[in-house]
N, CA, C and O atoms as a printed pandas DataFrame, in Angstrom:
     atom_number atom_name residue_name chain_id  residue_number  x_coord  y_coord  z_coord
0              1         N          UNK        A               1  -33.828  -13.029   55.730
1              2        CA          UNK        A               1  -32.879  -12.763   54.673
2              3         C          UNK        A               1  -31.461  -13.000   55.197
3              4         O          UNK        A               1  -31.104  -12.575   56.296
4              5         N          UNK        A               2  -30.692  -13.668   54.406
5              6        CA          UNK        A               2  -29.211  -14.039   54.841
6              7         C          UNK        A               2  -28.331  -12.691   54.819
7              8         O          UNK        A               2  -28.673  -11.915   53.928
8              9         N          UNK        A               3  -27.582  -12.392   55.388
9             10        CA          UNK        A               3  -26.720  -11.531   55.319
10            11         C          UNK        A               3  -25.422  -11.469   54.423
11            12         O          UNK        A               3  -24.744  -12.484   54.258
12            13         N          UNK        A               4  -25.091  -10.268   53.851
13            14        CA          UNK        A               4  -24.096  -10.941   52.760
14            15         C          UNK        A               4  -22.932  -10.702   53.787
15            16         O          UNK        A               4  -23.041  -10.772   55.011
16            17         N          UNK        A               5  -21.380  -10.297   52.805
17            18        CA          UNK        A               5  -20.684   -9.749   53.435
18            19         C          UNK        A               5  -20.225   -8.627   54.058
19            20         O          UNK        A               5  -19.593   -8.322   55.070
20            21         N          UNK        A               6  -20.975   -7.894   52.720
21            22        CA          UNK        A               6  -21.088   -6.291   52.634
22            23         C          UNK        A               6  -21.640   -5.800   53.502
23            24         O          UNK        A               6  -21.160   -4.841   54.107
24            25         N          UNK        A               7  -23.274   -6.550   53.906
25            26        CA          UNK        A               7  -24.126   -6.005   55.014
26            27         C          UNK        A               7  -23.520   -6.296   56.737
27            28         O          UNK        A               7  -23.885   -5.564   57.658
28            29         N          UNK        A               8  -22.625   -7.395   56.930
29            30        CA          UNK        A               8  -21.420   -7.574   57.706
30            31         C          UNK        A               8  -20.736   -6.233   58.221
31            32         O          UNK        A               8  -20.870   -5.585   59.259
32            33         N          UNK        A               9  -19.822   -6.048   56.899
33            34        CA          UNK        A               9  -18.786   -5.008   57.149
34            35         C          UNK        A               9  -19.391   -3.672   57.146
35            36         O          UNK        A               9  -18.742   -2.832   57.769
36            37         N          UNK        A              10  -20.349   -3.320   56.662
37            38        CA          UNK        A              10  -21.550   -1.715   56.816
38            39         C          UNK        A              10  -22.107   -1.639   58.353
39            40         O          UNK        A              10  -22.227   -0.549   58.912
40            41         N          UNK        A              11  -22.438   -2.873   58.997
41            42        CA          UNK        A              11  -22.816   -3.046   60.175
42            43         C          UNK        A              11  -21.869   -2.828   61.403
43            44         O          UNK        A              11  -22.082   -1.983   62.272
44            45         N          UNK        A              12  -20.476   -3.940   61.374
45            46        CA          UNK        A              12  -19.954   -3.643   62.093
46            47         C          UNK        A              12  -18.357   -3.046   61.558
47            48         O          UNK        A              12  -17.424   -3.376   62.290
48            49         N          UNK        A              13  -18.133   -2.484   60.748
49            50        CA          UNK        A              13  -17.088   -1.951   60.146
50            51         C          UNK        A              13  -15.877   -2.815   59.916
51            52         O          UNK        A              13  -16.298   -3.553   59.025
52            53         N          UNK        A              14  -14.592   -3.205   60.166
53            54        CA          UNK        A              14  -13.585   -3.540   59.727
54            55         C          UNK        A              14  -13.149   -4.449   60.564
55            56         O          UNK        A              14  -12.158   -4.417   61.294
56            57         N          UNK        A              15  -14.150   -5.473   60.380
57            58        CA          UNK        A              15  -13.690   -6.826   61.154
58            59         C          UNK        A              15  -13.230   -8.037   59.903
59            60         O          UNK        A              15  -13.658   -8.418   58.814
60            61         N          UNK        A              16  -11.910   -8.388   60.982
61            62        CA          UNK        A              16  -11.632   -9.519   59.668
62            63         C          UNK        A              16  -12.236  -10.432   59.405
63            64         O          UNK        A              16  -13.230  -10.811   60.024
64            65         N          UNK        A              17  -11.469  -11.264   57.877
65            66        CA          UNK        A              17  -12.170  -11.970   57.348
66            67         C          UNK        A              17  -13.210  -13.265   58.126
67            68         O          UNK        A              17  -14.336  -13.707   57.898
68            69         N          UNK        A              18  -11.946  -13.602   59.309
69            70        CA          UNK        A              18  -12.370  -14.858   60.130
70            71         C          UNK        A              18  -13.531  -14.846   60.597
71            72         O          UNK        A              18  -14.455  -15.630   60.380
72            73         N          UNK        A              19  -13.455  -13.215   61.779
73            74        CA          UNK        A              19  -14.988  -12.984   62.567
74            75         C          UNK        A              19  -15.926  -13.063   61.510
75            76         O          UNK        A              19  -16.896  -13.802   61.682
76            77         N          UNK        A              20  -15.787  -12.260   60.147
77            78        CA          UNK        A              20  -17.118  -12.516   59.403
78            79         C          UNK        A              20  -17.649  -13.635   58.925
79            80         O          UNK        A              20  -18.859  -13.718   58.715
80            81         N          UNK        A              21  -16.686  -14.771   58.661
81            82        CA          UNK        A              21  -17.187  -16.401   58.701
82            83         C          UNK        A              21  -17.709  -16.567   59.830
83            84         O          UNK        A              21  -18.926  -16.743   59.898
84            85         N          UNK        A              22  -16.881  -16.549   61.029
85            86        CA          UNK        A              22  -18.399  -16.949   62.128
86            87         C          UNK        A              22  -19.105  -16.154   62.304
87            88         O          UNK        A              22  -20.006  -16.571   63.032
88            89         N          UNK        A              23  -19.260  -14.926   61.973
89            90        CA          UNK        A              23  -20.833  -14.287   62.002
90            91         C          UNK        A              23  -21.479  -15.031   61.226
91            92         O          UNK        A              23  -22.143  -15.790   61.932
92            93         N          UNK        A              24  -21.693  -15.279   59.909
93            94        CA          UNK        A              24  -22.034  -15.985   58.971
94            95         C          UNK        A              24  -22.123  -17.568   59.423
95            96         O          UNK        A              24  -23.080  -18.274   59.106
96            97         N          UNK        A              25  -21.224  -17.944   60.050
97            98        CA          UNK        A              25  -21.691  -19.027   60.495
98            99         C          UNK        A              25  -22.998  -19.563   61.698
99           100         O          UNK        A              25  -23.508  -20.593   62.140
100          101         N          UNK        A              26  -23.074  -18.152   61.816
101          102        CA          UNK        A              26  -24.122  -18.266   63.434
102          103         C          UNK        A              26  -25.787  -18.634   62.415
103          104         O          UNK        A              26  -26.618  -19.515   62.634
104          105         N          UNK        A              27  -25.777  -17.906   61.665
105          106        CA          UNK        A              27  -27.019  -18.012   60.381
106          107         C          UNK        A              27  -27.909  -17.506   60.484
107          108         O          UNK        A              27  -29.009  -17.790   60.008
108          109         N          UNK        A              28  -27.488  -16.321   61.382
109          110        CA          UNK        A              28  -27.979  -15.137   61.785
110          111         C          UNK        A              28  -28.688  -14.444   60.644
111          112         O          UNK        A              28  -28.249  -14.563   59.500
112          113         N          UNK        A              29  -29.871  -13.654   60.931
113          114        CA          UNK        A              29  -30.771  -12.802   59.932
114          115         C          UNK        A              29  -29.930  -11.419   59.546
115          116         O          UNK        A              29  -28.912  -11.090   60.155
116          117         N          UNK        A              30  -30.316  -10.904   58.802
117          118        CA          UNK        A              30  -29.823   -9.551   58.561
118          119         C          UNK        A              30  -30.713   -8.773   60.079
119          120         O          UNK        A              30  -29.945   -8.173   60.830
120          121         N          UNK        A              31  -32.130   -8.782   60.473
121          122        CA          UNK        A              31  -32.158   -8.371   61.274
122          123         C          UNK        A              31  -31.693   -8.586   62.892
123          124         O          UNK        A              31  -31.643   -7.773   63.815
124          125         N          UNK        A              32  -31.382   -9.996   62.837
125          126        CA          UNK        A              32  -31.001  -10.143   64.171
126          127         C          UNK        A              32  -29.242   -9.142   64.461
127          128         O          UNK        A              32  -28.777   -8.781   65.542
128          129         N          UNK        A              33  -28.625   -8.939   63.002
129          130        CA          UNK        A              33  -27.407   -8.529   62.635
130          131         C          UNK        A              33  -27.502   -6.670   62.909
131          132         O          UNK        A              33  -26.702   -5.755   63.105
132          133         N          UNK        A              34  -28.826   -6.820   62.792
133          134        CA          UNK        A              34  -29.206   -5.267   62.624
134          135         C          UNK        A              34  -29.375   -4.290   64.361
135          136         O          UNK        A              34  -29.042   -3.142   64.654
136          137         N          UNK        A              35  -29.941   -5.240   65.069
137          138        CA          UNK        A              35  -30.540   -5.766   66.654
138          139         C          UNK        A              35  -28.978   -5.492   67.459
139          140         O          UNK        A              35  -28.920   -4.563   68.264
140          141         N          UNK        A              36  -28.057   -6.125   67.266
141          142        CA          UNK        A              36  -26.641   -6.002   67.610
142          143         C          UNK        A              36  -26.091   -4.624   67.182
143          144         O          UNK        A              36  -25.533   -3.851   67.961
144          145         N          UNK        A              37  -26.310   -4.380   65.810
145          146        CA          UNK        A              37  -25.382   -3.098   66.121
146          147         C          UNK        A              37  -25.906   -1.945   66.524
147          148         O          UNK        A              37  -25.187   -0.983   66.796
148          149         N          UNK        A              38  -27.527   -1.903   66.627
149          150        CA          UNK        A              38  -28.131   -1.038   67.696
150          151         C          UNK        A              38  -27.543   -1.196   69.380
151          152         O          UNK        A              38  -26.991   -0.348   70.081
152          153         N          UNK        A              39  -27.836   -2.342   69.625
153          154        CA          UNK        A              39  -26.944   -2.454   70.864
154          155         C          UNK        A              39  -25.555   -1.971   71.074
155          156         O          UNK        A              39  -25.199   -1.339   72.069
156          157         N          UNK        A              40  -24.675   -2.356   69.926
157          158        CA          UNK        A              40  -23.632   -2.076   70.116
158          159         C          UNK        A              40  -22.704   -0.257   70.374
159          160         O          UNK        A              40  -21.776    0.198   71.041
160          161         N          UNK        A              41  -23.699    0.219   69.369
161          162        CA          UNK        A              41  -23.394    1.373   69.271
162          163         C          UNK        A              41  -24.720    2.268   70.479
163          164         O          UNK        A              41  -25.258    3.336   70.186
164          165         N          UNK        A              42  -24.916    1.693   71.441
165          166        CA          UNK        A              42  -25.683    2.015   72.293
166          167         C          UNK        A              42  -26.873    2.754   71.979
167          168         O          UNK        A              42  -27.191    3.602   72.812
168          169         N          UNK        A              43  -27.607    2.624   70.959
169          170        CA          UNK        A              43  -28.957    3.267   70.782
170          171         C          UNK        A              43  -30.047    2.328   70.970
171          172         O          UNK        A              43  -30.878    2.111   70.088
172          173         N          UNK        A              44  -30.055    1.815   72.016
173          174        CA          UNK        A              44  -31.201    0.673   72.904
174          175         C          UNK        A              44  -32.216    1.290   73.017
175          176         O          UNK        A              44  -33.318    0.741   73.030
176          177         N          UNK        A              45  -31.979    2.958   73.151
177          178        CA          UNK        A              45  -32.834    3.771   73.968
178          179         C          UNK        A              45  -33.977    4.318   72.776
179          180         O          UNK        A              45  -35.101    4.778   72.976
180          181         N          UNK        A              46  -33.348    4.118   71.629
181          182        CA          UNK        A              46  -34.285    4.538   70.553
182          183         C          UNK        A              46  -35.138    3.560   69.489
183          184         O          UNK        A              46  -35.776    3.932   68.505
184          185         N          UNK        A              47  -34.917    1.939   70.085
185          186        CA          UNK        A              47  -35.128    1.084   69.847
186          187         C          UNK        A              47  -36.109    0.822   69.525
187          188         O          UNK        A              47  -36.234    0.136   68.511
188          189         N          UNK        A              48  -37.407    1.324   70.368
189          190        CA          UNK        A              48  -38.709    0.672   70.219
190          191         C          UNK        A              48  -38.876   -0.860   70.653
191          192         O          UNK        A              48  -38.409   -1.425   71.641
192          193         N          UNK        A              49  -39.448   -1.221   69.920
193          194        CA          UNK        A              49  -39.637   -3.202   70.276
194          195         C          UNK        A              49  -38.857   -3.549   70.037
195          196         O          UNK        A              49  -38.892   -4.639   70.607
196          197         N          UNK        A              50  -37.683   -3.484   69.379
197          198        CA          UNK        A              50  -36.174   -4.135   69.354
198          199         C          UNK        A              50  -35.471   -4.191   71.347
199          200         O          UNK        A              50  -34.595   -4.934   71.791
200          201         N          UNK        A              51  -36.017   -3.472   71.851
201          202        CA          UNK        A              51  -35.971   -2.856   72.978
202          203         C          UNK        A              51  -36.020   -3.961   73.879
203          204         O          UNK        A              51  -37.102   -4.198   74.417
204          205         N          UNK        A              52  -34.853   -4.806   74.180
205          206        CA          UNK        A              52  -34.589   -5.828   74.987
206          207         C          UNK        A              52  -33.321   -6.480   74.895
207          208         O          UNK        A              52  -32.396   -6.416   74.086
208          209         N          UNK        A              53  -33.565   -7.239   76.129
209          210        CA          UNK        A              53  -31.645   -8.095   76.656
210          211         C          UNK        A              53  -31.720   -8.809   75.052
211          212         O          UNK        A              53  -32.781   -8.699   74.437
212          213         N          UNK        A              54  -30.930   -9.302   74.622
213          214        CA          UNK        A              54  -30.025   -9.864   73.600
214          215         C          UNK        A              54  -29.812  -11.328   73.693
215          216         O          UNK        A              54  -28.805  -11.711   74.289
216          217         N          UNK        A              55  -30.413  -11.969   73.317
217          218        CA          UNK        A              55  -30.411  -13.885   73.513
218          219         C          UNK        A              55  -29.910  -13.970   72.310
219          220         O          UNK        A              55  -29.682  -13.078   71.493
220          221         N          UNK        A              56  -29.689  -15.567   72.229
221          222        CA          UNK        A              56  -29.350  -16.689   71.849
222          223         C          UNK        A              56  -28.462  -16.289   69.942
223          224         O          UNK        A              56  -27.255  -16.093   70.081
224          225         N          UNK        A              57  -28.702  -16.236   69.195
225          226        CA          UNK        A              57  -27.562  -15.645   67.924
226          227         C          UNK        A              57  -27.201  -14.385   68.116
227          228         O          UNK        A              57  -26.063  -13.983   67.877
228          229         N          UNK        A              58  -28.214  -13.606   68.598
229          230        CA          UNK        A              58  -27.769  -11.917   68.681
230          231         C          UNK        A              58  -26.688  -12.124   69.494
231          232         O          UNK        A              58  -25.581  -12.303   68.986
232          233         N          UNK        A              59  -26.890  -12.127   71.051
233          234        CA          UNK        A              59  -26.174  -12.468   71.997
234          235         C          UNK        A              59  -24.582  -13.029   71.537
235          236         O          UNK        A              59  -23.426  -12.610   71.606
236          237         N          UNK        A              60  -25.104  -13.903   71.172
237          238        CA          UNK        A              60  -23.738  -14.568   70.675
238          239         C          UNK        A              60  -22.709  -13.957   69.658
239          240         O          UNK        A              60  -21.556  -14.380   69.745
240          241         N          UNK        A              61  -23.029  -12.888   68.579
241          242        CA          UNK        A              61  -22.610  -11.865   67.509
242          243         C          UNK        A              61  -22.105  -10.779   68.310
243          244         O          UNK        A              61  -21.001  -10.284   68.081
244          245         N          UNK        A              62  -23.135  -10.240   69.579
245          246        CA          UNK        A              62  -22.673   -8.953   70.016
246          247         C          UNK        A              62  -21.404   -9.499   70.908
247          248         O          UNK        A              62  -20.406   -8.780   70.850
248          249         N          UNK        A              63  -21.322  -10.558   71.643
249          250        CA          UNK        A              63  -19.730  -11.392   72.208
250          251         C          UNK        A              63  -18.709  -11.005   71.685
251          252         O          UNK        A              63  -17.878  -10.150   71.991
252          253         N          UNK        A              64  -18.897  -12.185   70.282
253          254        CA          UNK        A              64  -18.026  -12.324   69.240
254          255         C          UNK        A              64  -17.825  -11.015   68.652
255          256         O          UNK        A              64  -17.012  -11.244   67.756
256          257         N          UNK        A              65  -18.138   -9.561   68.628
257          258        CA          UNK        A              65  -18.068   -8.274   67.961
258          259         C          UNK        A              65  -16.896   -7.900   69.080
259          260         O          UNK        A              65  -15.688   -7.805   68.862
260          261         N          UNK        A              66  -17.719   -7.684   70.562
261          262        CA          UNK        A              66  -16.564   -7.409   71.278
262          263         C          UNK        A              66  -15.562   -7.676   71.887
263          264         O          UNK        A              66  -14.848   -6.964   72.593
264          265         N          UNK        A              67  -15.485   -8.884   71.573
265          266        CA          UNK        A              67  -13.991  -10.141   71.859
266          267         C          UNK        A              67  -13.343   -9.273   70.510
267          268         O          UNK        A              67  -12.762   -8.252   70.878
268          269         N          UNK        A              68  -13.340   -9.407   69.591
269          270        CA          UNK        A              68  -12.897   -8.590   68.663
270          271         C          UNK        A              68  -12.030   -7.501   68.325
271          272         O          UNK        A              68  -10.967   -7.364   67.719
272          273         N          UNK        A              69  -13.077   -6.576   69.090
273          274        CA          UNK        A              69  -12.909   -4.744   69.328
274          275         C          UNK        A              69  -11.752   -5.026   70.639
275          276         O          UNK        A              69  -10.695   -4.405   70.532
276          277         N          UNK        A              70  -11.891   -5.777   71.649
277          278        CA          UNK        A              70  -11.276   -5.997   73.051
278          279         C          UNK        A              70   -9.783   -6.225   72.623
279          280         O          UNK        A              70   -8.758   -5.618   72.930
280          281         N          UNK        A              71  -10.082   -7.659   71.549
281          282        CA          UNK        A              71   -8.258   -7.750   71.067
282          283         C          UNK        A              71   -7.596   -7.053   70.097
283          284         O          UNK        A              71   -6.510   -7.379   69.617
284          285         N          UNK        A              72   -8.584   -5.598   69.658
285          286        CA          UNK        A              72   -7.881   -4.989   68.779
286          287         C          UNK        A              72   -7.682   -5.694   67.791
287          288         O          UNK        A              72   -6.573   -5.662   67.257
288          289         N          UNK        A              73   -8.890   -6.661   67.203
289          290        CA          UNK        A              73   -8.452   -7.242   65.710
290          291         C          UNK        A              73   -9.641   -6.923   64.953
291          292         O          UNK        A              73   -9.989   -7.757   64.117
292          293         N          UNK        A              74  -10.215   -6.046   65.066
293          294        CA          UNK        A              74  -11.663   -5.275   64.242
294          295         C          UNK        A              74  -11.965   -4.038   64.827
295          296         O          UNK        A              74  -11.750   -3.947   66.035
296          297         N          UNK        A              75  -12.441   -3.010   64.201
297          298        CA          UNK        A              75  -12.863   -2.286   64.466
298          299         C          UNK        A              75  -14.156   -2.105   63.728
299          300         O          UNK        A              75  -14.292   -2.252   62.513
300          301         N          UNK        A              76  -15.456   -1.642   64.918
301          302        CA          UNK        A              76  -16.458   -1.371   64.831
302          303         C          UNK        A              76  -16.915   -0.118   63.541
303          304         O          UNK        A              76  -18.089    0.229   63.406
């Protein structure tokens, strides 16, 4: 399932418009979207089978989230 925008900004909160085009541009699942902000908000531990390192679109979203949060132009 594609992710809208809404499910974007519910996920990772108040990131601008730009980051959410390239999230959206990665063509990322709602769950791979879902996978990241478990990681992000550090509940790895309650994961279950989600329960692993972070490759290739995830990987690349959870970057792009905290390049983000790092320059103070989104907040989680």
């Amino acid at each position: 399932m594609k992710p809208t925008y809404d499910d974007i900004r519910r996920l990772f909160g108040q990131l601008n418009d730009h980051a959410i085009a390239e999230i959206e541009g990665t063509g990322a699942t709602l769950t791979e979207l879902e996978e990241v902000a478990a990681h992000l908000a550090e509940e790895d531990d309650v994961m279950g089978d989600l329960r692993r390192t972070l490759s290739g679109r995830a990987l690349t979203i959870y970057n792009l989230v905290q390049s983000y949060d790092t320059q103070g132009e989104g907040d989680r």
